[in-house]
C-alpha positions in Angstrom: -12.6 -0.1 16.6 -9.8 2.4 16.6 -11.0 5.9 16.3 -8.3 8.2 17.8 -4.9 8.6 16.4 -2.7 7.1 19.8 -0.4 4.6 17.3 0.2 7.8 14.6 3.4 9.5 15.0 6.0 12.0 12.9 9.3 11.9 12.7 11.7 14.1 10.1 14.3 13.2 8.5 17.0 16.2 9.2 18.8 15.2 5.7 15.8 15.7 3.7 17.7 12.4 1.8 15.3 9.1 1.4 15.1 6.4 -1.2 11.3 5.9 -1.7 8.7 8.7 -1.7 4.9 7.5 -0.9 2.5 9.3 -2.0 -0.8 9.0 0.3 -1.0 7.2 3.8 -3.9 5.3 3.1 -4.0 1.2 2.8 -2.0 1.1 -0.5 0.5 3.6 0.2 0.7 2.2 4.3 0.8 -1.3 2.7 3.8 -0.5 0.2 5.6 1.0 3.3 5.2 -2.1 5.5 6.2 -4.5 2.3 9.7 -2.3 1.6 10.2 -2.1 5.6 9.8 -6.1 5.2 12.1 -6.6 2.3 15.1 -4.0 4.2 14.2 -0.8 2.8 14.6 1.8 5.3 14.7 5.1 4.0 10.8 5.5 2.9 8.8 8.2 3.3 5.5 8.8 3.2 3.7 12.1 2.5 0.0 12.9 3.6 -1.9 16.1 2.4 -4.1 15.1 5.5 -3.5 15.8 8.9 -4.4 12.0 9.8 -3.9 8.9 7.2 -6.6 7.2 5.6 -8.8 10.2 5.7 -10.4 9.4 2.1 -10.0 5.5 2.7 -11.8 3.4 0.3 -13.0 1.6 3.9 -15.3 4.2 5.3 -17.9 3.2 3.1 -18.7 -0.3 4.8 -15.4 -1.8 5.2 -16.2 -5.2 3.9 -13.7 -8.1 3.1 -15.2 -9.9 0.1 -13.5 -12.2 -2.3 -15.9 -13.8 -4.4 -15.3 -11.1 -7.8 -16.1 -12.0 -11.2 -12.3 -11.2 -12.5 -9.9 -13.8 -11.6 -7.1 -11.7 -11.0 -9.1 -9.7 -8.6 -10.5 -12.6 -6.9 -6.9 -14.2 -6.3 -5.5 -10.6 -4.8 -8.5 -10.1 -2.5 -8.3 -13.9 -1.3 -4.4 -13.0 -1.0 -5.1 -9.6 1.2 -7.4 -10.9 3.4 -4.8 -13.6 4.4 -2.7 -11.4 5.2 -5.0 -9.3 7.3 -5.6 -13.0 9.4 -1.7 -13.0 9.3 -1.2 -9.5 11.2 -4.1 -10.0 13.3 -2.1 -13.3 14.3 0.9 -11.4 14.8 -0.2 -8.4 16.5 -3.2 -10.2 18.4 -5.5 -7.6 17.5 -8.8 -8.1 16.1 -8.8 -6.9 12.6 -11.6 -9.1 10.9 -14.8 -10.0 11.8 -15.7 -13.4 10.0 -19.6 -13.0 9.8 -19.7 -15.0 6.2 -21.3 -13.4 3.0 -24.1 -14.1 0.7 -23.7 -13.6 -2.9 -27.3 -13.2 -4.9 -27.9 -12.6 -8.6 -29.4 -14.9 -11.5 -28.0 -18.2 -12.5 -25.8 -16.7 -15.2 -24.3 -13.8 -13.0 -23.7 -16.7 -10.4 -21.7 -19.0 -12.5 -19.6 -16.0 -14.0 -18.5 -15.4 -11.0 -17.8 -19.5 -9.9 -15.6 -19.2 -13.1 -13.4 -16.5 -12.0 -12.8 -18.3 -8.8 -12.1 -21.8 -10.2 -8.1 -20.7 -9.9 -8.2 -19.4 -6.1 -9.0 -23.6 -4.4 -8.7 -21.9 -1.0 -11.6 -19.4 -1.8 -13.4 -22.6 -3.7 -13.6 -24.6 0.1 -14.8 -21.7 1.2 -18.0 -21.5 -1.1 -21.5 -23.1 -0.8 -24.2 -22.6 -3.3 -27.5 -22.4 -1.5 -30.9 -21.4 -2.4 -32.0 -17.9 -3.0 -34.9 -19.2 0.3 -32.1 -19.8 2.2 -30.4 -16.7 1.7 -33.2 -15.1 3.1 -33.8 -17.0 6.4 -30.2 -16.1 7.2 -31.2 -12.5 6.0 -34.3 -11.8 6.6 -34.0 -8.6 5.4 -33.5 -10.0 1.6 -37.4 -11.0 1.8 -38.6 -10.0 -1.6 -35.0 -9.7 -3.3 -34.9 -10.3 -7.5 -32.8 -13.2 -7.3 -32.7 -16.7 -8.5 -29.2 -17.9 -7.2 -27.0 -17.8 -4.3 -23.8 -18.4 -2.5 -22.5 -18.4 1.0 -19.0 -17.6 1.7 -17.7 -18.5 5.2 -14.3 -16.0 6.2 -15.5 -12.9 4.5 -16.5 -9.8 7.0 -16.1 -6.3 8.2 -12.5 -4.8 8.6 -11.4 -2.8 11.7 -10.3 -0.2 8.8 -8.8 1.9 11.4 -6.6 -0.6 13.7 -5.7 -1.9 10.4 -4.0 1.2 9.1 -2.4 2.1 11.6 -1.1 -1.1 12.7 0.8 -1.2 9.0 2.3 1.9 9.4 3.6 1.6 12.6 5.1 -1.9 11.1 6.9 0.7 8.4 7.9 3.0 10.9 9.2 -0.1 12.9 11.6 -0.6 10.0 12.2 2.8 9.5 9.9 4.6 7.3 8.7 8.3 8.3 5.2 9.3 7.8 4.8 13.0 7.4 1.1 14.4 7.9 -0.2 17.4 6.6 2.5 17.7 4.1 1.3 17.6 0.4 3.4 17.1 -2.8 3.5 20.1 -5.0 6.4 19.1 -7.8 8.2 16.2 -8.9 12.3 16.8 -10.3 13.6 14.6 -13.3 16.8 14.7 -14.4 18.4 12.5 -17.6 14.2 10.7 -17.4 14.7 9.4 -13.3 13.6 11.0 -10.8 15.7 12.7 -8.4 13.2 14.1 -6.0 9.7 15.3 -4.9 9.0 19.7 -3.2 6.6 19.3 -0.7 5.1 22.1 1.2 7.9 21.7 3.4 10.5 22.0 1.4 12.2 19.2 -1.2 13.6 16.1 -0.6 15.9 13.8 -2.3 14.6 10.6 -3.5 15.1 7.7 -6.2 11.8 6.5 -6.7 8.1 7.8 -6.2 5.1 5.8 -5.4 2.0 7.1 -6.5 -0.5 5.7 -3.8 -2.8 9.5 -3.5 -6.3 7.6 -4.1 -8.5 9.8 -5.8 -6.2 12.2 -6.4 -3.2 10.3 -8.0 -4.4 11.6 -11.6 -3.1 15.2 -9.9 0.0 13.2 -8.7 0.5 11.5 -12.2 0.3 14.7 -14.6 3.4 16.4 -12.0 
């Protein structure tokens, strides 16, 4: 598990010129960076009130990869996120997921909600094996005694390395060009004719054409600017 900082890094730009403003270096905004570095934009930057990313990452509360969600559309972007987690740890050959499986437990009914929302996603479906609630708990010992009536197994699912995750997608945006500037929060955004034109910082302004809104809990601050 990373826990220092040795793949972080700040660069700025002397123009104070950029297309696309990020707002927040945690997994969505370092995610949107890597995708636009993939697709040829270069000029991104990213701004972080923090002085390291992914301070407040959703993560740091147990960091587990799960796919089986009773909303389809959920279910089909988790299943689609954690193959591309497997795809960067390919790339990179750094170990990003632990696949230690996952049991799912609740009553028949909250069990075959959730089988519904997944008929759409077939390679989550392979993945899936009902068993019995007994069986959950010789696997689990620790569920001895659980309220349950229902279960499923689901191989692939795990913990996340949250940190070597993180910062391995933003040094793949800085690889294409993006700038990640720490400890720099956004204070105003500038319209002109309804388009945005650019962002003041607490470093000064900077020209831009689009902002991202990727703050986390604090994007309803980001929004009302």
């Amino acid at each position: 598990v990373h826990t220092g900082l040795e793949h972080c890094w700040m660069v700025v730009n002397n123009d104070q010129r950029t297309e696309v403003v990020i707002v927040g270096a945690g997994f969505a905004g370092a995610s949107t960076a890597m995708a636009l570095a993939a697709r040829g934009v270069r000029r991104v930057t990213i701004l972080e009130s923090e002085s390291i990313p992914g301070r407040h990452g959703s993560g740091l509360n147990a960091a587990i990869a799960r796919r089986v969600i009773d909303e389809p559309v959920t279910a089909r972007l988790a299943t689609e996120g954690m193959e591309g987690i497997l795809a960067l740890e390919e790339e990179s050959g750094q170990r990003l997921l632990d696949p230690v499986g996952g049991i799912l437990l609740g009553t028949e009914s909250h069990i075959e909600r959730h089988l519904s929302c997944v008929e759409g996603v077939p390679e989550l479906v392979r993945d899936i094996t009902r068993i019995s609630v007994a069986e959950a708990v010789e696997r689990v010992p620790n569920l001895k005694g659980i309220q349950a009536t229902s279960a499923l197994h689901v191989e692939r699912c795990g913990t996340v390395d949250i940190h070597g995750l993180l910062l391995l997608m933003l040094d793949k945006a800085r690889a294409g060009g993006a700038t990640l500037r720490l400890s720099c929060p956004l204070t105003d955004v500038h319209t002109s004719g309804g388009r945005v034109v650019g962002v003041e910082t607490t470093d000064g302004p900077i020209s831009c054409d689009v902002v991202v809104n990727a703050a986390g809990f604090g994007m309803n601050r980001v929004a009302a600017l």
